[in-house]
N, C-alpha and C positions, 0 to 999 in steps of 0.2 A: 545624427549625433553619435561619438564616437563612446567604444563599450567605459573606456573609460571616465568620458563624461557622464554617461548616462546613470551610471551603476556605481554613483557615491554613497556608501548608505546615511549619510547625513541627507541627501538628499529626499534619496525614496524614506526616509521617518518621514521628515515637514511632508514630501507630497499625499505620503496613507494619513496624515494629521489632518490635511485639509480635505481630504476626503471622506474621512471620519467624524469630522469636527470636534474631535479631542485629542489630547496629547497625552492622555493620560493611559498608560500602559500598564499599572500596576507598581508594587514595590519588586515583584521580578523582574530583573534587568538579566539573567542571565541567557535571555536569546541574540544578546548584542553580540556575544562573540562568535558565534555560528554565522550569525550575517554577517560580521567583518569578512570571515573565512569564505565562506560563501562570493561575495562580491570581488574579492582581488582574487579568486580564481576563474570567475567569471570572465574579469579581464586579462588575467595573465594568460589562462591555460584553455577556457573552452571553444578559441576560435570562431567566434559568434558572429555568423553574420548581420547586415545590417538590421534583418527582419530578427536572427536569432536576439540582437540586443532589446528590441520592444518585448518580445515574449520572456525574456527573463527579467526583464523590468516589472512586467504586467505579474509573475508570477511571484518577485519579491513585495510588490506592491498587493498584492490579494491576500498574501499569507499575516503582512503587517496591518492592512485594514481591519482586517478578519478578527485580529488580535484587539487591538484599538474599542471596536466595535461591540466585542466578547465583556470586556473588560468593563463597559459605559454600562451595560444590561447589569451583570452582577453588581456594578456597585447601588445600581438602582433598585436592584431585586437581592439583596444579598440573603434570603430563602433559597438562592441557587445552589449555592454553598452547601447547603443541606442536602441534597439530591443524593440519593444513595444508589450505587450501582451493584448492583446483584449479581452472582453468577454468570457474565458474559461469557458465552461462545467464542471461543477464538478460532479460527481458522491460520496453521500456520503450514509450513512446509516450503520447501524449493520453491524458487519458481515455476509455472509450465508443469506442473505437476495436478492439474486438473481443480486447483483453489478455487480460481475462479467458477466455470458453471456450478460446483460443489456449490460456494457461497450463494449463488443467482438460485440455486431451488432451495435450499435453506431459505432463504429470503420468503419464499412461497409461502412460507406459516407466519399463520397472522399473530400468532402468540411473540413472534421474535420482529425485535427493530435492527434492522440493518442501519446504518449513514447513510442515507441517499446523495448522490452525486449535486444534488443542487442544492441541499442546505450545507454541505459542507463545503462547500463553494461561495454561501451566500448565506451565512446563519445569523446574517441580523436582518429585518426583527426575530425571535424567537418562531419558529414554526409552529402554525396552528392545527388540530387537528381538524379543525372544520375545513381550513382550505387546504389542508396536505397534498391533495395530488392536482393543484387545481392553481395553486400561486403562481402567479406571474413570473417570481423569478422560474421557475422549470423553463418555462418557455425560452426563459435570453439563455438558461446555463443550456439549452438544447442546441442553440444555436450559435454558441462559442464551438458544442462538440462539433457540428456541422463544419464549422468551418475549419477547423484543427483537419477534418478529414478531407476539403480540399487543398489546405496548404500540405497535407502530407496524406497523400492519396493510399490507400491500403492496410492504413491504422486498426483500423476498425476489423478487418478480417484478422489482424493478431491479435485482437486485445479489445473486443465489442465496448461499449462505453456508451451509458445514456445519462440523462440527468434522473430519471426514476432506478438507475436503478444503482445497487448499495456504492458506495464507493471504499477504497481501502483507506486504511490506518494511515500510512504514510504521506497524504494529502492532509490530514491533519496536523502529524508532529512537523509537516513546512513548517508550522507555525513560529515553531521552537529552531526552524532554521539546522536544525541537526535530522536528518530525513535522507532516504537513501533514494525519495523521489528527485532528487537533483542531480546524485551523481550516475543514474542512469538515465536523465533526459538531455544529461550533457556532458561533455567531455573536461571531469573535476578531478585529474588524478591526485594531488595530494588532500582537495579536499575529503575521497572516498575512503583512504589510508587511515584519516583522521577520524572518519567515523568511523571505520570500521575498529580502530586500533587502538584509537584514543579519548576519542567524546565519551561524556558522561551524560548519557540518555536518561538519567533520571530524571532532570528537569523535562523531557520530551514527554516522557510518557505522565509527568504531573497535567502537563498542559493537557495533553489526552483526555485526563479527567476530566478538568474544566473544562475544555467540547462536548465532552459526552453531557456532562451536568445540565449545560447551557442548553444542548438540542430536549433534552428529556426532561426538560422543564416544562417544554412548551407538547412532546408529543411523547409521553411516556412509554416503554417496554422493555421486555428484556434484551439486552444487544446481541446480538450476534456480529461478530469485528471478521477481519481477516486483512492479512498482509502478510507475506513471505520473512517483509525486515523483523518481524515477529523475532524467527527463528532465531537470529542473531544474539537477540534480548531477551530471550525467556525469563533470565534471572530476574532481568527488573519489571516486565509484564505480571508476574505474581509478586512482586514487593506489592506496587499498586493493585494489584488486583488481585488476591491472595484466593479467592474462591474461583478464581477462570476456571472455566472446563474447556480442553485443550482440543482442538480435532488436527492431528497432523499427516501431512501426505506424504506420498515417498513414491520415487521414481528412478529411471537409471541415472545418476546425473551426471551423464558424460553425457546425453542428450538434452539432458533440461540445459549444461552450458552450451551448446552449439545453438539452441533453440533461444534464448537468453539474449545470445550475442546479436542474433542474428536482430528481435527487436528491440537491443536498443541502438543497434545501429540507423534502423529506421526511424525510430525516435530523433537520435543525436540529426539525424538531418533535417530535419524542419529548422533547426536554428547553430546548425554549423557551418562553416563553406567546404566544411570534408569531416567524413568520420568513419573509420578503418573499423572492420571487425576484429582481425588480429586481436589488436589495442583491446578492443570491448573484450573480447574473448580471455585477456591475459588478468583481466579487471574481474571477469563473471568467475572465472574459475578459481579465483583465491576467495571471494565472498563464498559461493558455493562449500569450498571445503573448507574455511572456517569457520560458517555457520553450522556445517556438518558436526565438525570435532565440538564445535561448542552445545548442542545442544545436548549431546550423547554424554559430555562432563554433567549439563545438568540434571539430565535425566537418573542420573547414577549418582548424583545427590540425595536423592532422597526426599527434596523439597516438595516437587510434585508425584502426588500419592496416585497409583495406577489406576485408582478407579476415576480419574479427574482427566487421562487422556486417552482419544481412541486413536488409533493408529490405521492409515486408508490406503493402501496400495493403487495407485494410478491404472494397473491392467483390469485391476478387480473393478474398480469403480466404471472403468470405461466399459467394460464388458454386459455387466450389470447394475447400473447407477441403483436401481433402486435395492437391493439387497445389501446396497453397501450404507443408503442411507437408512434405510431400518436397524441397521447393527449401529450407528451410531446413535439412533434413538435410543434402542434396547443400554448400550453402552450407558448415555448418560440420565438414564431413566426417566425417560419420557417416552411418551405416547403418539404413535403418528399416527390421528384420527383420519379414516377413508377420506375426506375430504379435502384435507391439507397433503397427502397424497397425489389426489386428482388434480388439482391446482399445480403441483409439481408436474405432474405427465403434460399436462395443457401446455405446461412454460418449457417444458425439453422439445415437446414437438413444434413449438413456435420457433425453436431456437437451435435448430437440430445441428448449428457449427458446421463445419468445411472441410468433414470429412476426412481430416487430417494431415490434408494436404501440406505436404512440405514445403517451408520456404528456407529451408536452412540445409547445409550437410557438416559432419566434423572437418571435413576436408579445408571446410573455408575457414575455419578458428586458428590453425595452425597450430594447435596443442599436439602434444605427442600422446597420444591414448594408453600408451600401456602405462607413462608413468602415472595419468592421470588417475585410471586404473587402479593402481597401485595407492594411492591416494584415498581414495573412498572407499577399499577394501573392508575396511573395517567396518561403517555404517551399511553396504550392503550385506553384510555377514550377521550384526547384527539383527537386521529388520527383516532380513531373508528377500531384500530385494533383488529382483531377477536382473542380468545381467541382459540391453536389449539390442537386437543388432543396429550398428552405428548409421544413422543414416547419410 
């Protein structure tokens, strides 16, 4: 079936309805225009192969299910509503600026609840704590990842991915259909323009709440979040979440975009019949430096008070992971007992990464470096981020 047929959104609603068996979505209707947006450039602009057209089906169809599904629990438990979220952890920062393992030992403490990859995948029914590591769904969301890594062989060495383990923010605002998880797993240029330039992620990051409420209804703790698209939205990440405590990373980002480009190129091809790094590359380095200049405006707001963010240098942390995460204990005053330590050492040696093996160089972006250079001067100046040789 053609992308065009496939990818009606009248269509994929009735289909997540009959697979939901309700239609009832709430009195918010405002994720209908991010799917309009979303589905004509699907078919206009992202060159989707015949496989890429099931997989963006399958991924507007989970994100509306998921909705649908959300929606039937609260009205039936409307005590979810009440769920109060405390002091979340955020993890934001660049891309490829070391978020992720940061996040995966953070995870190691049992005092903090990351999103696990298969309930945010699959969070109806409510998650029990009795069956938490143990539910059925892990099993099928383990074997969707499996198979993701043979349709696109080498996933996994850029970007490890399990159903245990936390997953990011931006698989949840799918929901709200404004998510910067679409326009880096496919080729969306005016939809990414639109988010980056013009969507009002307030309704995204509401929905946010109502998942978090929904899962922590059923397996309560404190969150610890992370996602890069973070950075973007700081402003309205503290609207809704006014007590976050911030952890952000920093790196040279003339590397984090080569390195950027380089997976979502790999990405974009599981479901394109071509996808240029160039292109990614010219896409990665205006996100990169407006999420730059944008955080650094609000940081110099004044809204968020210094003792609520720590700030993590990518050489330090790599050099010495665990001094960096002590300082971010000390930072947000907490305690890191010998034991939630040791569980962190167990999970880095389990997972010791690839050595940093390059799969990218700037040479393939086709950016010009000095301008870019030029460009971040300021954010490296302030954070006294080291400038690193271009690989």
């Amino acid at each position: 079936m053609s992308a065009a047929d496939r990818l009606v959104p009248d269509r994929l609603v009735e289909q997540a309805c009959d697979q939901a068996g309700s239609d009832d979505f709430g009195s918010d209707d405002s994720w209908r225009d991010g799917l309009e947006r979303l589905t004509h450039d699907f078919v206009k602009e992202a060159r989707l192969s015949d496989l890429g057209v099931e997989i963006a089906a399958a991924d507007v169809l989970r994100a509306l299910t998921n909705r649908l599904e959300i929606t039937q629990w609260r009205v039936a438990h409307p005590e979810v509503a009440e769920q109060q979220i405390t002091q979340p952890i955020v993890i934001v920062g660049q891309p490829r600026t070391g978020t992720t393992i940061l996040y995966d030992l953070l995870a190691q403490d049992p005092q903090l609840r990351p999103p696990l990859t298969w309930e945010v995948d699959r969070p109806f029914p409510v998650p029990d704590v009795r069956t938490y590591h143990t539910d059925p769904r892990i099993a099928e969301t383990q074997a969707s990842i499996d198979l993701a890594e043979q349709l696109m062989p080498g996933f996994q060495a850029f970007h490890p991915m399990g159903a245990l383990v936390g997953q990011e923010c931006v698989r949840i605002t799918a929901g709200q259909f404004c998510s910067m998880i679409f326009s880096v797993q496919y080729r969306l240029p005016n939809y990414y323009q639109w988010l980056l330039h013009e969507a009002d992620h307030r309704d995204a990051y509401r929905y946010h709440r109502k998942f978090l409420q929904h899962l922590q209804s059923g397996v309560p703790g404190q969150w610890l979040l992370k996602s890069p698209a973070h950075l973007w939205q700081l402003d309205v990440l503290l609207q809704e979440y006014p007590d976050a405590l911030i952890v952000q990373t920093h790196r040279d980002p003339l590397n984090v975009i080569s390195s950027v480009s380089a997976l979502t190129v790999h990405l974009r091809r599981m479901a394109s019949e071509r996808a240029d790094i160039q292109e990614a590359a010219v896409q990665c380095r205006e996100e990169i430096v407006v999420g730059l200049e944008r955080e650094m405006r609000f940081r110099d707001s004044g809204v968020l008070a210094p003792d609520r963010v720590v700030d993590v240098h990518f050489a330090d942390f790599m050099r010495d992971p665990f001094a960096t995460i002590g300082n971010i204990y000390r930072s947000l005053g907490r305690e890191l007992p010998e034991s939630t330590e040791q569980r962190m050492r167990d999970y880095l040696a389990a997972h010791p990464g690839d050595g940093s093996v390059s799969r990218y160089t700037w040479a393939d972006t086709g950016l010009d470096a000095a301008t870019v250079r030029d460009q971040v001067a300021e954010y490296q100046q302030r954070y006294g981020v080291p400038t690193e040789t271009l690989k």
